[in-house]
C-alpha positions in Angstrom: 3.4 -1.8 -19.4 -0.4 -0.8 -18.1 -2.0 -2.6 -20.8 0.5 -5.6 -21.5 0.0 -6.9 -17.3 -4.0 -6.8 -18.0 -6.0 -8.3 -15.4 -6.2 -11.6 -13.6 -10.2 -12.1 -12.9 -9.6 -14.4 -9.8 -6.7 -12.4 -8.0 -6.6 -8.7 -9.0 -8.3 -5.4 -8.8 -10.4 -4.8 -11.8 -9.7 -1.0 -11.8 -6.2 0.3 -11.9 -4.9 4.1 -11.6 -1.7 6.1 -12.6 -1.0 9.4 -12.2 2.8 10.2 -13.8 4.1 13.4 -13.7 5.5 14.4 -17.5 6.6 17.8 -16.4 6.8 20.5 -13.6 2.9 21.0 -14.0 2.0 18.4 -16.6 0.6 15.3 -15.3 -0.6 11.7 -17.6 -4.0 10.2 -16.2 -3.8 6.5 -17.2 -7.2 4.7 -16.0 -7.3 0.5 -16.8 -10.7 -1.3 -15.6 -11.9 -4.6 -17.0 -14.8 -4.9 -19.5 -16.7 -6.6 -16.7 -16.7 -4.0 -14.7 -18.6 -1.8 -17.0 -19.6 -1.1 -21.1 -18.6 2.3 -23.3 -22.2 3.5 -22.1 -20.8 4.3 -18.2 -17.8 5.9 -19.2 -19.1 9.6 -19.3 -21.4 8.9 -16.2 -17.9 8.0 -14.0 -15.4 11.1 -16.2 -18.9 13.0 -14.9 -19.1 12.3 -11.6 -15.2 12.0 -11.0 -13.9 15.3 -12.2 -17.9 16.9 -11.1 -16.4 15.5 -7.1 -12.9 16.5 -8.1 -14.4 20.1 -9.0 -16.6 20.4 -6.0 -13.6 19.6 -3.7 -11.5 22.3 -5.1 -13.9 24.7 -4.6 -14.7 23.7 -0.7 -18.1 22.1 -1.1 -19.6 18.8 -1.1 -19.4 16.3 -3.8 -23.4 16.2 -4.9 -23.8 13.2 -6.3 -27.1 11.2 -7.4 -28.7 8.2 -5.8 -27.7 5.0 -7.9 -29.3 2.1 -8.8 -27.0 -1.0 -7.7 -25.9 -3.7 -10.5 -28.2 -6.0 -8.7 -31.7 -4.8 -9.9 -30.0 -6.0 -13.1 -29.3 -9.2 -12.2 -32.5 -9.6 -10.4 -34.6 -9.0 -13.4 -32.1 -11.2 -15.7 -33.1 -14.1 -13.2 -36.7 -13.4 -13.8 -36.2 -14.2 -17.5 -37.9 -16.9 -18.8 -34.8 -18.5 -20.6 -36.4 -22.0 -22.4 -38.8 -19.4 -23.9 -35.7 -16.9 -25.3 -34.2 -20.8 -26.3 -37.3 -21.6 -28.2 -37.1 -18.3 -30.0 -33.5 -18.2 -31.0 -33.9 -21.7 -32.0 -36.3 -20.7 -34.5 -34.8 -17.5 -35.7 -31.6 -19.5 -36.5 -33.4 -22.3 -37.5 -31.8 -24.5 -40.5 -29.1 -21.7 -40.8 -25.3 -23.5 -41.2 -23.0 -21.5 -43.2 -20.2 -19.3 -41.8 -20.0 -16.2 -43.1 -17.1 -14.3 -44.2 -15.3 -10.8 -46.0 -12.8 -11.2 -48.3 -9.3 -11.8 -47.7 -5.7 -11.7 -49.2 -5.4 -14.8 -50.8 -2.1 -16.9 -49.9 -0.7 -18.2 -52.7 1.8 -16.4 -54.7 1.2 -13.7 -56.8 1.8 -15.0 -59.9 -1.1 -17.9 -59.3 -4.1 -15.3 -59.6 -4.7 -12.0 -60.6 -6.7 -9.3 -58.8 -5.2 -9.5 -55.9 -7.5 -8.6 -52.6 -5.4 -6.0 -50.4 -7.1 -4.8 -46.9 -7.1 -1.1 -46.2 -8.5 0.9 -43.9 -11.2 3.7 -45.9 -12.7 6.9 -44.2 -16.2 7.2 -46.1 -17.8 10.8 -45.5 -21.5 11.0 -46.2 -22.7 14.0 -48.1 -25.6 15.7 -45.9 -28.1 15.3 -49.4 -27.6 11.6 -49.2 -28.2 11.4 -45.3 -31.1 13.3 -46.4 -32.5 11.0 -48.3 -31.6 8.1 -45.9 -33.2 9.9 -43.0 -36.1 9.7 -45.8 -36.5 6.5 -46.8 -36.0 4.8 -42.7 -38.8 7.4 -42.3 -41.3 6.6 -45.2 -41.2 3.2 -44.6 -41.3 2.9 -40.8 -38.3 1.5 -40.0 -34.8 2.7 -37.9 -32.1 4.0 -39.9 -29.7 1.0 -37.9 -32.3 -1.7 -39.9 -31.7 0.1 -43.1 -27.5 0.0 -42.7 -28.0 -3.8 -41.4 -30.4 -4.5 -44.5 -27.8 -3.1 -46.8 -24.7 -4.9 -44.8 -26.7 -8.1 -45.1 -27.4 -7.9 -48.9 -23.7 -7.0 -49.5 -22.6 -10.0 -46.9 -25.2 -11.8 -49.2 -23.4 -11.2 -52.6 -19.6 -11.7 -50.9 -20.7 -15.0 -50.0 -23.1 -15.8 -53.0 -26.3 -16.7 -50.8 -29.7 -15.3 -49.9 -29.6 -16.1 -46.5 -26.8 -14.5 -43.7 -26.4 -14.0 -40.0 -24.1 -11.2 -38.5 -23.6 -9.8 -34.6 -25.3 -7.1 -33.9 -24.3 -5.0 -30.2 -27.1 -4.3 -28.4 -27.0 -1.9 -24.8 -28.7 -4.8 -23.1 -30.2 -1.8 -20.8 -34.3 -3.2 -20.2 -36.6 -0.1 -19.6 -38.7 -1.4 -17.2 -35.6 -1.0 -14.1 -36.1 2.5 -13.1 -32.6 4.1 -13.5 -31.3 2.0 -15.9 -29.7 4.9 -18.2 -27.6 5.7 -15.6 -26.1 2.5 -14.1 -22.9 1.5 -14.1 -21.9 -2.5 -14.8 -21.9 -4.6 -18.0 -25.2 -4.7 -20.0 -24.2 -5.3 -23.5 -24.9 -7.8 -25.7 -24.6 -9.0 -29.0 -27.2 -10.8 -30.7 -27.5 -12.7 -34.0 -29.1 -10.7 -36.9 -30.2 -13.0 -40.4 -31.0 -10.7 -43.5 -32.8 -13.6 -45.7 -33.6 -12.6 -49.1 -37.2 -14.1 -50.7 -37.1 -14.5 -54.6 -38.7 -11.7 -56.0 -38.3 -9.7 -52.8 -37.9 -5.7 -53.0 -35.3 -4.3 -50.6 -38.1 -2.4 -48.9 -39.9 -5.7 -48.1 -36.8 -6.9 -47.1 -36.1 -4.0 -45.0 -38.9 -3.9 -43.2 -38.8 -7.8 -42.1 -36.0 -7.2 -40.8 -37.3 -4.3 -38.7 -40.2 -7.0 -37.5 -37.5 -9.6 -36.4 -34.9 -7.1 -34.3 -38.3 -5.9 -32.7 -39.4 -9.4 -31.7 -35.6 -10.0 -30.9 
């Protein structure tokens, strides 16, 4: 019922709490708060500081809690931004780019009209600590973060699903800028998510590749 009455941005509360009682000493802790409110990032620093006050309580002391940095500074530097310049750049990174990307899906028409039929599932994939290994050691010989070697390899593969050298994919970033002092900590919405383009050059090794693509989410 919690999750089906969601939240009205212009009327309600953003941050809703239930506490039913299941049994004579069992109790369900049902917390509801609006993605605007906060990202995945703050959700140990409040379990933290609630059940840290909670415990402190119980035990007759003080809640000790640390000096926070308000939402504002965030704000304040975002307003600071020089947008017609981050314009001008995504402009250019996107630049003669039209296509929509897709995966493949289950195809409509009857059975009997195609063979090979495309069915979704769901696949756990463990990765065997030799092959990390040697991921670990290839990000590492050539510079770059292990994320820009998976988004290399997620591009090329977007690349031959949709039979073209050139793709663009979202790509979550924690928004969090490390010149506010405190900004680990804050609570409030900083993600973002941001265009990536894996274009392929004729020729082009998947190193080279790679590591272009490690320039441009730098400069991004």
């Amino acid at each position: 019922e919690d999750k089906a009455k969601g939240f009205n941005l212009a009327e309600d509360a953003l941050i809703r709490v239930s506490i039913l009682q299941t049994g004579d000493e069992t109790y369900h802790f049902v917390w509801s708060f609006h993605h605007i409110l906060m990202d995945g990032w703050c959700l140990s620093f409040m379990t933290q500081e609630v059940f840290g006050s909670y415990l402190a309580l119980r035990a007759g002391h003080e809640p000790a809690l640390e000096p926070v940095t308000p939402f504002s500074r965030f704000i304040e530097w975002l307003e600071r931004q020089d947008r017609e310049a981050a314009l001008q750049y995504w402009r250019g990174y996107l630049a003669d780019y039209e296509q929509q990307i897709t995966l493949p899906q289950q195809k409509t028409q009857p059975k009997s009209m195609h063979t090979g039929e495309y069915v979704a599932e769901d696949l756990d994939c463990e990765f065997q600590p030799e092959l990390v290994a040697q991921i670990e050691r290839m990000a590492k010989q050539n510079q770059v973060t292990i994320n820009t070697l998976i988004q290399t390899v997620w591009g090329v593969l977007l690349q031959k699903y949709n039979n073209s050298t050139d793709v663009v994919f979202g790509s979550v970033v924690s928004g969090r800028p490390g010149d506010i002092p405190g900004v680990e900590h804050m609570i409030g919405l900083f993600i973002n998510t941001i265009p990536v383009r894996v274009q392929s050059e004729p020729g082009e090794t998947f190193v080279e590749l790679m590591k272009r693509t490690q320039r441009q989410a730098l400069a991004s």
